[in-house]
BALOBA-1460 file (C-alpha; in Angstrom, 3 decimals):
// residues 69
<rec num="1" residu="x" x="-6.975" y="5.291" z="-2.298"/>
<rec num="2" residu="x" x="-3.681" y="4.247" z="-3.459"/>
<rec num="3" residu="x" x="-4.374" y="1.304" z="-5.279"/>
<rec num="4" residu="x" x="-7.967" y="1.018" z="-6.345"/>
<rec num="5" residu="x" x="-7.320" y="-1.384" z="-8.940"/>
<rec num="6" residu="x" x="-6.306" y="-3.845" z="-6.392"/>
<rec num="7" residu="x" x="-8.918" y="-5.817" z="-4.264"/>
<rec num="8" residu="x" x="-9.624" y="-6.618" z="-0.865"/>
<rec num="9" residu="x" x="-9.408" y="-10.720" z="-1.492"/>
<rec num="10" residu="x" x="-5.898" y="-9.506" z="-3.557"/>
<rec num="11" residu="x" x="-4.509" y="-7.492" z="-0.834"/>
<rec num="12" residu="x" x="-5.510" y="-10.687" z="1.350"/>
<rec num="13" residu="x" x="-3.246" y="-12.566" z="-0.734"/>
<rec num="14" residu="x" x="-0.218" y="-10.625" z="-0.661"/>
<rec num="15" residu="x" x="-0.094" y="-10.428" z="3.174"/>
<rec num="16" residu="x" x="-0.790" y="-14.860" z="3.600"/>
<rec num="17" residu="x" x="-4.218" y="-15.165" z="2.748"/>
<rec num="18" residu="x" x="-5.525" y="-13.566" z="5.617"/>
<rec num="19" residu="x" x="-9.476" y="-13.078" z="4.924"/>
<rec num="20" residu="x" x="-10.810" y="-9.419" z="2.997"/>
<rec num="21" residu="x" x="-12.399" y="-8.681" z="6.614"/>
<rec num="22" residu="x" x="-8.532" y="-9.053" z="8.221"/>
<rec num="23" residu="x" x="-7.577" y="-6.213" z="5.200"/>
<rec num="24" residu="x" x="-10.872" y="-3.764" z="6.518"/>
<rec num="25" residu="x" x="-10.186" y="-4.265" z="10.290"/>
<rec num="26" residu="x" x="-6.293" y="-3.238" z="9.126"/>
<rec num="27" residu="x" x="-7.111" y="-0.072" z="7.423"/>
<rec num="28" residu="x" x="-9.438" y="0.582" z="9.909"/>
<rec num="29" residu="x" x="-6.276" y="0.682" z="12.724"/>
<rec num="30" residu="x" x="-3.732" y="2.210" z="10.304"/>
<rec num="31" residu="x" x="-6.713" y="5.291" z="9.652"/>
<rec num="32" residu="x" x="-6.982" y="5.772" z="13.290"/>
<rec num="33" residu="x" x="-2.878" y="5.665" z="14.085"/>
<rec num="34" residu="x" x="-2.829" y="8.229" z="11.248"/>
<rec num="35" residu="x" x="-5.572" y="10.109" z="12.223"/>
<rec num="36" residu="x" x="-3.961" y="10.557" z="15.665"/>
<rec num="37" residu="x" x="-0.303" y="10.981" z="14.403"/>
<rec num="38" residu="x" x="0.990" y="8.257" z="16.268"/>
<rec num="39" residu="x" x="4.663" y="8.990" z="15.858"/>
<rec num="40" residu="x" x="6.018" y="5.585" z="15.742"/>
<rec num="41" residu="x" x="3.527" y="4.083" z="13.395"/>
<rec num="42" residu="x" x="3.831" y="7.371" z="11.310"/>
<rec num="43" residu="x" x="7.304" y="7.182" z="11.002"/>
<rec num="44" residu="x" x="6.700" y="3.404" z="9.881"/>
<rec num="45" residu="x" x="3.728" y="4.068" z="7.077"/>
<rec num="46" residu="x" x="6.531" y="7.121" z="5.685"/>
<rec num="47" residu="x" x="8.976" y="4.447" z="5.545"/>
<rec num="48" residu="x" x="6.286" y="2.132" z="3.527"/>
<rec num="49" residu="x" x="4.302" y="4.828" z="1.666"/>
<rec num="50" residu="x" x="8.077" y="5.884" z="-0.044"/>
<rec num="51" residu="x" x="9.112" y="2.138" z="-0.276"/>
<rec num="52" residu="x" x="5.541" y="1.621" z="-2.728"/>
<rec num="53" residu="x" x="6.190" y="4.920" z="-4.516"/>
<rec num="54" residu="x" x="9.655" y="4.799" z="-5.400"/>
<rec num="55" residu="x" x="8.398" y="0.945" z="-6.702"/>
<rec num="56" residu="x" x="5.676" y="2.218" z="-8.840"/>
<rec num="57" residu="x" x="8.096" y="5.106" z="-9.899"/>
<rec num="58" residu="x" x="10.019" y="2.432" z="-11.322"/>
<rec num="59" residu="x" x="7.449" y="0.417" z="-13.039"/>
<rec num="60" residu="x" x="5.854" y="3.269" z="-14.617"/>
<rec num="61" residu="x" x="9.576" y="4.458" z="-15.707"/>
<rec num="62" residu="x" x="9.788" y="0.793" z="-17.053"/>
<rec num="63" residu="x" x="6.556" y="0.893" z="-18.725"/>
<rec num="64" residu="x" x="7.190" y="4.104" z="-20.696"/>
<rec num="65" residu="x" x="10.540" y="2.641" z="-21.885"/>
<rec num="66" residu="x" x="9.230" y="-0.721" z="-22.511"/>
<rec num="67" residu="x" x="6.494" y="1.355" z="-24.962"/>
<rec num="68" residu="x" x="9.025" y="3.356" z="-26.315"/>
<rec num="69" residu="x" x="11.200" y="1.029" z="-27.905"/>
């Protein structure tokens, strides 16, 4: 779990309001493409999973300065 203080109804939200079961059914498919190293989905989550942690990187760096000063 990446983000558990995030829910299902927020995670809804940021992709258009799609329902919490849309957001199951999702995670569902992206388990089983990683589960069976589909290469071009793999290649796509790398490209996301490094996009979200250089961005929470960044907010923790600004959160540690922002506390510092």
């Amino acid at each position: 779990v990446h983000f558990p203080a995030i829910t299902l109804h927020q995670i809804a939200a940021l992709f258009g309001g799609m329902d919490h079961s849309t957001v199951i059914s999702g995670l569902v498919r992206a388990n089983n493409l990683i589960y069976t190293a589909d290469s071009r989905f793999m290649a796509k989550y790398q490209t996301a999973l490094n996009a979200v942690n250089q961005w929470l990187s960044k907010a923790e760096t600004n959160m540690l300065s922002a506390a510092s000063a």
